[in-house]
KETI-687733 format. One record per residue (C-alpha): y, x, z; residue in three letters; residue number from 1. Coordinates in nm, 2 decimals, padded with zeros to 4 digits. Layout:
residues N
<v = Y; u = X; w = Z; r = Ala; k = NUM> .
...
//
This chain:
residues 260
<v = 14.78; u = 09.00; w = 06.00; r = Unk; k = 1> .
<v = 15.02; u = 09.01; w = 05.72; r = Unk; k = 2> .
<v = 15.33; u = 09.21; w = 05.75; r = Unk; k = 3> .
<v = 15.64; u = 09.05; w = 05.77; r = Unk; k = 4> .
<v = 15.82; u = 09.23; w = 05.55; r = Unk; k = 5> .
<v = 15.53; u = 09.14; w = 05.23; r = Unk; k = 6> .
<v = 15.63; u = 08.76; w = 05.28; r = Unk; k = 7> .
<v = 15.85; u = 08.60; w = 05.05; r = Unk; k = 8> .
<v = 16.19; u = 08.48; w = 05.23; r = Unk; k = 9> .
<v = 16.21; u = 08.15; w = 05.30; r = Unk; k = 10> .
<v = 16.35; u = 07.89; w = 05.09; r = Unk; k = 11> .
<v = 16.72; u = 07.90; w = 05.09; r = Unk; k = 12> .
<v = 16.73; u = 07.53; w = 05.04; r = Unk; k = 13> .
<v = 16.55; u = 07.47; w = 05.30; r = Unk; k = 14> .
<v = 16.75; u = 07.72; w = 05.53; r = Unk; k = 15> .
<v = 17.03; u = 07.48; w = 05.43; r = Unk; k = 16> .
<v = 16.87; u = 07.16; w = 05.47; r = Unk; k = 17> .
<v = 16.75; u = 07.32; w = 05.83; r = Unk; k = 18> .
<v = 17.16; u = 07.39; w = 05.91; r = Unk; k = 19> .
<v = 17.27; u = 07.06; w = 05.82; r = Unk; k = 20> .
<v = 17.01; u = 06.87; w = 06.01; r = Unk; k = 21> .
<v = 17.08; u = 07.03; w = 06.30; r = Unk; k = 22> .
<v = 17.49; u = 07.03; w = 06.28; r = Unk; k = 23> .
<v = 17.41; u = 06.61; w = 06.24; r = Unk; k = 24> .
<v = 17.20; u = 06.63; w = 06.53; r = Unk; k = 25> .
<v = 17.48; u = 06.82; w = 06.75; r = Unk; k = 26> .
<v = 17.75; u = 06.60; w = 06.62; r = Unk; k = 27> .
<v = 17.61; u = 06.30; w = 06.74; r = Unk; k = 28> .
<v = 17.62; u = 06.47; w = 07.11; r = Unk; k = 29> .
<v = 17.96; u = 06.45; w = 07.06; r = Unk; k = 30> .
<v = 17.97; u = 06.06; w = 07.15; r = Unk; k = 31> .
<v = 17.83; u = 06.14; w = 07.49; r = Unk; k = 32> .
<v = 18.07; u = 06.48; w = 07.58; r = Unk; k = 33> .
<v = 18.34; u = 06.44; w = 07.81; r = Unk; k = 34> .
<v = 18.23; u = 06.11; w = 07.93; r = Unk; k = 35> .
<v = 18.25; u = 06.11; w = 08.28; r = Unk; k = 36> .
<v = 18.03; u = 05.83; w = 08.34; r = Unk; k = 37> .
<v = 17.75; u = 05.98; w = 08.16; r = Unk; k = 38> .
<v = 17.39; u = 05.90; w = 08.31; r = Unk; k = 39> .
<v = 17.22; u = 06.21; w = 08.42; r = Unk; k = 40> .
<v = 16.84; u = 06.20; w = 08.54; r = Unk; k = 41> .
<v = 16.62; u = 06.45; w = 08.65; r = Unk; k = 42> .
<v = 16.23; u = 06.53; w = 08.48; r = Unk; k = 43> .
<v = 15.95; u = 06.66; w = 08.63; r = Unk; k = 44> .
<v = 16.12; u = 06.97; w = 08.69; r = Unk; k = 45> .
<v = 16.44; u = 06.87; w = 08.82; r = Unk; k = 46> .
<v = 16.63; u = 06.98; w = 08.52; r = Unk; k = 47> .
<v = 16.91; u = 06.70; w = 08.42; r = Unk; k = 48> .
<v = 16.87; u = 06.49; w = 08.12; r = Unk; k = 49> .
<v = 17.08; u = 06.24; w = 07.94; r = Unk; k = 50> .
<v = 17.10; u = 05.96; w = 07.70; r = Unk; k = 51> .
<v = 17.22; u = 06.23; w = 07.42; r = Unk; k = 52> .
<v = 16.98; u = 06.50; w = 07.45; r = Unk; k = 53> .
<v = 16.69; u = 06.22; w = 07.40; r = Unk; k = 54> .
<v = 16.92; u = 06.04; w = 07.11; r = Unk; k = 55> .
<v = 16.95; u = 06.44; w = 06.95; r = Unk; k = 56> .
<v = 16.57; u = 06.49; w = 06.94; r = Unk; k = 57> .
<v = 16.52; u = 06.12; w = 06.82; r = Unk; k = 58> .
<v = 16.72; u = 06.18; w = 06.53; r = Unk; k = 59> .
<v = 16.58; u = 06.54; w = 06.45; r = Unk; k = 60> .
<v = 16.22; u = 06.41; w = 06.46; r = Unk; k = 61> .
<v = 16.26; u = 06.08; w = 06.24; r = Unk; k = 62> .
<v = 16.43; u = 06.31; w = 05.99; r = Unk; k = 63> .
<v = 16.16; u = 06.56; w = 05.98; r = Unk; k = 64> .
<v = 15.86; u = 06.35; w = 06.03; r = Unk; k = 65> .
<v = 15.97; u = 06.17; w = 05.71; r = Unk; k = 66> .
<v = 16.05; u = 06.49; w = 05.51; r = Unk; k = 67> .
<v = 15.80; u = 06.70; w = 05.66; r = Unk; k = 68> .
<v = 15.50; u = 06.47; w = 05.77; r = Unk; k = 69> .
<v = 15.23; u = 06.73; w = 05.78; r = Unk; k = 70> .
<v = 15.43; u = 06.95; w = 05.97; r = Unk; k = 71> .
<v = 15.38; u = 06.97; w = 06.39; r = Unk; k = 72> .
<v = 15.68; u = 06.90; w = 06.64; r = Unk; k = 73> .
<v = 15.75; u = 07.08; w = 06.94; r = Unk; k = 74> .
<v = 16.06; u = 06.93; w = 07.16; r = Unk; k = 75> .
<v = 16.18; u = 06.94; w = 07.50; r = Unk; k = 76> .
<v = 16.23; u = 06.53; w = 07.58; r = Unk; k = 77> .
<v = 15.92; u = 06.42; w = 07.37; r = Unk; k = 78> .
<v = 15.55; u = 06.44; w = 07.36; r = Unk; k = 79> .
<v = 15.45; u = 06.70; w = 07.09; r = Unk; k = 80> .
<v = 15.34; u = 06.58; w = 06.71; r = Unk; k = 81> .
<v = 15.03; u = 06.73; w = 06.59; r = Unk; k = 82> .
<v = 15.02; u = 06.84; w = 06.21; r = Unk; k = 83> .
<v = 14.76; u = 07.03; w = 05.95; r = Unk; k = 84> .
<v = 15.02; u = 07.21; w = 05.77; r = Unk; k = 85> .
<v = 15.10; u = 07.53; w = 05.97; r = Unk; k = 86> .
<v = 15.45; u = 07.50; w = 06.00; r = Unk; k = 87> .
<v = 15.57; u = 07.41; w = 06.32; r = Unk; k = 88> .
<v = 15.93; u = 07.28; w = 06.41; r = Unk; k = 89> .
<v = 16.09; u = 07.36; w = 06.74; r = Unk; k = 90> .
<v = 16.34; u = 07.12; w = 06.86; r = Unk; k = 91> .
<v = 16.60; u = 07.14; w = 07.21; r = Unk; k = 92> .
<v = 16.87; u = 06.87; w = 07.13; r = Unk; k = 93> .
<v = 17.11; u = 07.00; w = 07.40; r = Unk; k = 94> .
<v = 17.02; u = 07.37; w = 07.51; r = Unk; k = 95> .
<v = 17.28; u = 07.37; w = 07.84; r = Unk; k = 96> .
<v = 17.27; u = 07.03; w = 07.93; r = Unk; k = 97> .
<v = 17.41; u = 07.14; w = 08.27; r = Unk; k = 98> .
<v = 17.69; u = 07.30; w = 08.09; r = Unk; k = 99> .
<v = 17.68; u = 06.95; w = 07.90; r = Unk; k = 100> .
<v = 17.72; u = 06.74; w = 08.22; r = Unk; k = 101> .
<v = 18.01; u = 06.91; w = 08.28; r = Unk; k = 102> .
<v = 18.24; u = 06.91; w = 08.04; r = Unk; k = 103> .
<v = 18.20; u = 07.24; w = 07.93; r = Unk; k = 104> .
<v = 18.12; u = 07.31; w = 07.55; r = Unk; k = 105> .
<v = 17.96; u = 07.57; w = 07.51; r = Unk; k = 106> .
<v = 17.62; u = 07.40; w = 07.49; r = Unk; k = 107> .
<v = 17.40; u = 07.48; w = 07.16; r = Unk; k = 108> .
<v = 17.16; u = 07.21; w = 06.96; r = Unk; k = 109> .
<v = 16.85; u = 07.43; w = 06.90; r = Unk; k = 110> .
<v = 16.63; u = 07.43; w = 06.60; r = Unk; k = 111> .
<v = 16.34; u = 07.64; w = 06.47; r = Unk; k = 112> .
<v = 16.05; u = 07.63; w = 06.25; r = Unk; k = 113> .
<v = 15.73; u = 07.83; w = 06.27; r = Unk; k = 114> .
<v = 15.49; u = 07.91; w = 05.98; r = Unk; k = 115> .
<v = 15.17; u = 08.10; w = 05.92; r = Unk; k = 116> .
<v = 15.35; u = 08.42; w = 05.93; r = Unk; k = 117> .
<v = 15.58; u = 08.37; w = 06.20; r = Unk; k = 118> .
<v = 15.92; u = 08.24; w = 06.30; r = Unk; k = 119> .
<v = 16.11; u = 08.15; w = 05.98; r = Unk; k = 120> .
<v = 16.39; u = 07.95; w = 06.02; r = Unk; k = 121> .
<v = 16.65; u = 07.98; w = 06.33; r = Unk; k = 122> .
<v = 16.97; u = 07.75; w = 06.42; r = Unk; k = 123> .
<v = 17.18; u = 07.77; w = 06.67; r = Unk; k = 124> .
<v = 17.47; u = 07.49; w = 06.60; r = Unk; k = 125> .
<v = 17.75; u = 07.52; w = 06.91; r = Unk; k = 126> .
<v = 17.89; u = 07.11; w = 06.81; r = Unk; k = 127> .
<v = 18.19; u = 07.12; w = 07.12; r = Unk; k = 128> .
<v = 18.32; u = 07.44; w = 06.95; r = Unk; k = 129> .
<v = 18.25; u = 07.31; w = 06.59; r = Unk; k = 130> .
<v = 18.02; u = 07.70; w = 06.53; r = Unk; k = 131> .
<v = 17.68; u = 07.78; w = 06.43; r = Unk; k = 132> .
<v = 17.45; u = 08.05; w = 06.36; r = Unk; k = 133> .
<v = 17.17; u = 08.06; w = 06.13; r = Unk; k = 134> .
<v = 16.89; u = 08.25; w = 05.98; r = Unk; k = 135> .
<v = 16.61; u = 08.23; w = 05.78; r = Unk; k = 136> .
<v = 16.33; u = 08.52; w = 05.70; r = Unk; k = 137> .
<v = 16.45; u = 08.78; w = 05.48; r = Unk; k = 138> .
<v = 16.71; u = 08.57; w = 05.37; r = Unk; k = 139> .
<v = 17.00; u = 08.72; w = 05.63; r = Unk; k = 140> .
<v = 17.21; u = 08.57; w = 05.95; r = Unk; k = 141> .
<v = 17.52; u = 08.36; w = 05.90; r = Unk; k = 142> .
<v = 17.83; u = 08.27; w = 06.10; r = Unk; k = 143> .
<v = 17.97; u = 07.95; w = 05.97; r = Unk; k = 144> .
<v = 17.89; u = 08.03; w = 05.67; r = Unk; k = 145> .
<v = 17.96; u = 08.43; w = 05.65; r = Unk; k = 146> .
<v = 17.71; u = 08.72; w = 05.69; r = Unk; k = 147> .
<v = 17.74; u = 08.82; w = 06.03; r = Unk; k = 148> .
<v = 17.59; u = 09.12; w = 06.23; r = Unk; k = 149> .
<v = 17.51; u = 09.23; w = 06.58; r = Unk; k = 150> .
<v = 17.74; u = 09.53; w = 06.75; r = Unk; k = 151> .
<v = 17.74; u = 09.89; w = 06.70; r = Unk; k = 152> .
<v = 17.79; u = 10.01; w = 07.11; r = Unk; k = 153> .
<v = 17.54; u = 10.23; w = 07.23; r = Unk; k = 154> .
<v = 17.72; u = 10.30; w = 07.58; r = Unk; k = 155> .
<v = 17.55; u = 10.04; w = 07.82; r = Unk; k = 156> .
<v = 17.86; u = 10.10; w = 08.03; r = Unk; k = 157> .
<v = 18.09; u = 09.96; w = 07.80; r = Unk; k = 158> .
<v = 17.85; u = 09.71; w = 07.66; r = Unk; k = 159> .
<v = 17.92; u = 09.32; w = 07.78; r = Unk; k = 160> .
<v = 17.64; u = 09.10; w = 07.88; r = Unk; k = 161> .
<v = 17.58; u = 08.75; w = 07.86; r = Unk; k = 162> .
<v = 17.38; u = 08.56; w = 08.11; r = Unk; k = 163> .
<v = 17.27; u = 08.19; w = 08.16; r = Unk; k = 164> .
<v = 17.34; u = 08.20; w = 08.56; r = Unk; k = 165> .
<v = 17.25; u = 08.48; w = 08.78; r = Unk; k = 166> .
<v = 16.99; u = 08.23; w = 09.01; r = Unk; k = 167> .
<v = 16.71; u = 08.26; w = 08.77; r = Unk; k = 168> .
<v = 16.71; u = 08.63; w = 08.83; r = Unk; k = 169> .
<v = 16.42; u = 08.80; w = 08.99; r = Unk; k = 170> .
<v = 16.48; u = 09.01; w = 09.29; r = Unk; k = 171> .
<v = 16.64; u = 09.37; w = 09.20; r = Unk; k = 172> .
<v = 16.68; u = 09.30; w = 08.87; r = Unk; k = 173> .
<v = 17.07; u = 09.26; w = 08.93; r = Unk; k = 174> .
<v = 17.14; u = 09.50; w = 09.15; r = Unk; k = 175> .
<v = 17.00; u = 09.76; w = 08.84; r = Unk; k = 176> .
<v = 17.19; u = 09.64; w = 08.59; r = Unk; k = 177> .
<v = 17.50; u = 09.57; w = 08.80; r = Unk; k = 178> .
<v = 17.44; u = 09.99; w = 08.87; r = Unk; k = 179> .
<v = 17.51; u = 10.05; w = 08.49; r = Unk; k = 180> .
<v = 17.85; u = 09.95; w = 08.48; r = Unk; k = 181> .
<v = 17.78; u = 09.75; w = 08.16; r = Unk; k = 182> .
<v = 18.03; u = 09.39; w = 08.21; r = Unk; k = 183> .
<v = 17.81; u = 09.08; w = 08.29; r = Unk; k = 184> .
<v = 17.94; u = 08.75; w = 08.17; r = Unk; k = 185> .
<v = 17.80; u = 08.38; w = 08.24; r = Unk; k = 186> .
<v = 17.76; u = 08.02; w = 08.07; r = Unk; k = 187> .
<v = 17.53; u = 08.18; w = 07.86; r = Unk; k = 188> .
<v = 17.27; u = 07.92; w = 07.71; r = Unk; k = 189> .
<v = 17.23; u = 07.94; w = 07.37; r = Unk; k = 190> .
<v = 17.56; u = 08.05; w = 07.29; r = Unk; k = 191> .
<v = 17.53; u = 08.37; w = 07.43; r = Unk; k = 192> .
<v = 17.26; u = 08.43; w = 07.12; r = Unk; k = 193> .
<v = 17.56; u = 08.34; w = 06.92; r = Unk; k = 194> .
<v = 17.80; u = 08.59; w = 07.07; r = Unk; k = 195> .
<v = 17.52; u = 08.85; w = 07.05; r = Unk; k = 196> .
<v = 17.43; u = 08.81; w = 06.69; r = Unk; k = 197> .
<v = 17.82; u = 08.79; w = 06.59; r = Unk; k = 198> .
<v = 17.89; u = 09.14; w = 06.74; r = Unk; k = 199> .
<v = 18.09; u = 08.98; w = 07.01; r = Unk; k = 200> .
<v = 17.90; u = 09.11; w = 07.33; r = Unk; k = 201> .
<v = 17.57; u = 09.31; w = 07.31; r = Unk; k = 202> .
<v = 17.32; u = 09.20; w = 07.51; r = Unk; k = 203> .
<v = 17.22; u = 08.80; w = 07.59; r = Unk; k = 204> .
<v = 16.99; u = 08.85; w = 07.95; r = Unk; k = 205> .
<v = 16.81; u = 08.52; w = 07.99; r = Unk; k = 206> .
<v = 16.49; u = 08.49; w = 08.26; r = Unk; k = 207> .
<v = 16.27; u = 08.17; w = 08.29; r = Unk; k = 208> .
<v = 16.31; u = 08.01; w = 07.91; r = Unk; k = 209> .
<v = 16.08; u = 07.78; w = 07.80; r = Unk; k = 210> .
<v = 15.95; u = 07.81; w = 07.38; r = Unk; k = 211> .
<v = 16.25; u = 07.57; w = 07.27; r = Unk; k = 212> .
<v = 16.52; u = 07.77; w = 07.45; r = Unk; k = 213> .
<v = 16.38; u = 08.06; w = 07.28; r = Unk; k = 214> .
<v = 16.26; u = 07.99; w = 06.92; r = Unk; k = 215> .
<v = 16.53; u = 08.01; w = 06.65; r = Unk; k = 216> .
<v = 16.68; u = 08.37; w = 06.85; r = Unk; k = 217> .
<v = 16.35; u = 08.48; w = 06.70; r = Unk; k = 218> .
<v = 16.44; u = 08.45; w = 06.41; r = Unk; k = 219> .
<v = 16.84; u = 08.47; w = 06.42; r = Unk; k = 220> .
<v = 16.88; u = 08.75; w = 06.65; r = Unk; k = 221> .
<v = 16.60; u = 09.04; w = 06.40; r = Unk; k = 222> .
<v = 16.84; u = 08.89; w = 06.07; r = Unk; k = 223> .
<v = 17.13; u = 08.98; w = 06.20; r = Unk; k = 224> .
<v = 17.01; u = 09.34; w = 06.28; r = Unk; k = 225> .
<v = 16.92; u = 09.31; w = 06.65; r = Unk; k = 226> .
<v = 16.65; u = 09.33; w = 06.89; r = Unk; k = 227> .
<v = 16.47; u = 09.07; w = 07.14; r = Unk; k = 228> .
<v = 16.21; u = 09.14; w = 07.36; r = Unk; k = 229> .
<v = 16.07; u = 09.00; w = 07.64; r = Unk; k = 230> .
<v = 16.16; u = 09.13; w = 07.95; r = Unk; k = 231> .
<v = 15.84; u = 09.39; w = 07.94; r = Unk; k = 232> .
<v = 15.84; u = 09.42; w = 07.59; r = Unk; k = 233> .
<v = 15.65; u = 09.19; w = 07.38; r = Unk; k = 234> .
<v = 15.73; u = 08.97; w = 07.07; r = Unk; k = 235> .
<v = 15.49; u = 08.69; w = 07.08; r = Unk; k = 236> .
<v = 15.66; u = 08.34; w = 07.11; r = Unk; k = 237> .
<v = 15.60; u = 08.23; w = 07.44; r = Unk; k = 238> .
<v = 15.81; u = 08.07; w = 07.75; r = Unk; k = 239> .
<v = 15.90; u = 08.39; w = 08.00; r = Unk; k = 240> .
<v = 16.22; u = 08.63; w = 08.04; r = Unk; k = 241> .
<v = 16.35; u = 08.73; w = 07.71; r = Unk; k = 242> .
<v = 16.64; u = 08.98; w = 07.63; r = Unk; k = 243> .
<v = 16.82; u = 08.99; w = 07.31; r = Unk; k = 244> .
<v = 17.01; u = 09.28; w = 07.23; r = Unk; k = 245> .
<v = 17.23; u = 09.47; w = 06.93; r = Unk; k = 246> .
<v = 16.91; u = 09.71; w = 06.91; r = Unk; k = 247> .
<v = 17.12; u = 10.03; w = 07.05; r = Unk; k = 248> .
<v = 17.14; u = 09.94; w = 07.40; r = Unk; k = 249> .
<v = 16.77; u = 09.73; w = 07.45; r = Unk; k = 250> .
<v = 16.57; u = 09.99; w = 07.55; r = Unk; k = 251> .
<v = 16.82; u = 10.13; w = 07.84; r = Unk; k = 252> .
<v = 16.83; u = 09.74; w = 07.93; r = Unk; k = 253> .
<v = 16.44; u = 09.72; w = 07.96; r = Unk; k = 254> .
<v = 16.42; u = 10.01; w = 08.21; r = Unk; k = 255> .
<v = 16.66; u = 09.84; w = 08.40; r = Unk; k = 256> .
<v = 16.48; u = 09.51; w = 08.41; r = Unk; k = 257> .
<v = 16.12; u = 09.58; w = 08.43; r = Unk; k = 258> .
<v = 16.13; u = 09.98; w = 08.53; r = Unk; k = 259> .
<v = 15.77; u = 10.13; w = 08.52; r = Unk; k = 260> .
//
């Protein structure tokens, strides 16, 4: 397997290309936030869905299937696109759609892209606040525009935490954190990826993701000189319990989580 760091960064137009596509794509949620009437259904799962996460991932999929149309397309509202190129995009229009429903904006629009060697491009565009993050391989992270970088606090106890909700968490692993007196915060979702890879909390704590939640903090969260794990560990790209962290306090985190 190549190394990582023997790969040539990505393209910095495309990094920019990648940013502005998915900025659009969170603008246009826009027209559905704060509507009060807004249409909520349930999937398969029970997880709400609306008319502007399926308009979102419309939009992002015409745009790349016409730029990219070798490339494969992974989304959460739409059957997946098959392509011979190995690059693979990674697409969650509204990341928080709960959040969403409610009025509250701290809901991200997610978008990644995969190649041969590995995550490559990461975005994280927070429309309700007008914010996003971005990173591409080797080529750095970036808050609206400037370099940004993850916190220097090594004390878990006076580390803040950001979680999605604390129902997804499996039995215990609460109670051991809670027992570190580091500060747990909520209405996580993607935006607690942002807060971690902007210094502004250390640790983003997030069980039962799926690939899209996850994808662009692969690449967003190592640029900007962090860490993330899953919850025992490992770095493949895979649905599960991941923890993303300023480096300094992720292994004292892990042994909390998952002890031995």
């Amino acid at each position: 397997m190549t190394s990582v760091d023997s790969v040539d960064p990505v393209p910095t137009e495309l990094l920019s290309d990648t940013v502005e596509l998915a900025r659009e794509a969170g603008r246009l949620t826009l027209s559905w936030f704060g509507d009060h009437e807004l249409a909520v259904s349930r999937k398969g799962d029970g997880s709400p869905v609306t008319d502007a996460d399926k308009v979102a991932e419309s939009f992002l999929r015409e745009h790349l299937s016409n730029r990219f149309p070798d490339d494969a397309i992974i989304g959460e509202e739409h059957t997946d696109t098959k392509g011979t190129s190995g690059r693979t995009w990674i697409i969650d229009p509204i990341d928080g759609t709960r959040s969403f429903v409610r009025g509250v904006p701290l809901y991200t629009t997610l978008l990644a892209m995969f190649d041969k060697h590995g995550p490559a491009v990461g975005v994280v565009a927070v429309p309700g606040l007008e914010e996003a993050v971005w990173a591409g391989r080797g080529r750095g992270c970036f808050h609206n525009g400037q370099r940004c970088r993850i916190s220097s606090q090594d004390d878990l106890s006076r580390s803040y935490l950001c979680t999605s909700g604390l129902e997804w968490w499996p039995d215990g692993a609460l109670s051991r954190l809670s027992q570190s007196g580091a500060r747990i915060r909520t209405w996580g979702d993607g935006y607690g990826y942002v807060l971690v890879a902007t210094g502004r909390v250390e640790a983003m704590v997030d069980p039962g993701l799926n690939l899209w939640d996850i994808a662009p903090m692969l690449v967003v969260i190592p640029e900007a000189g962090g860490r993330i794990t899953t919850w025992d560990g490992k770095t493949a790209a895979t649905a599960g319990d991941w923890l993303a962290t300023n480096g300094a306090v992720h292994d004292q985190l892990l042994n909390r989580l998952h002890p031995s």
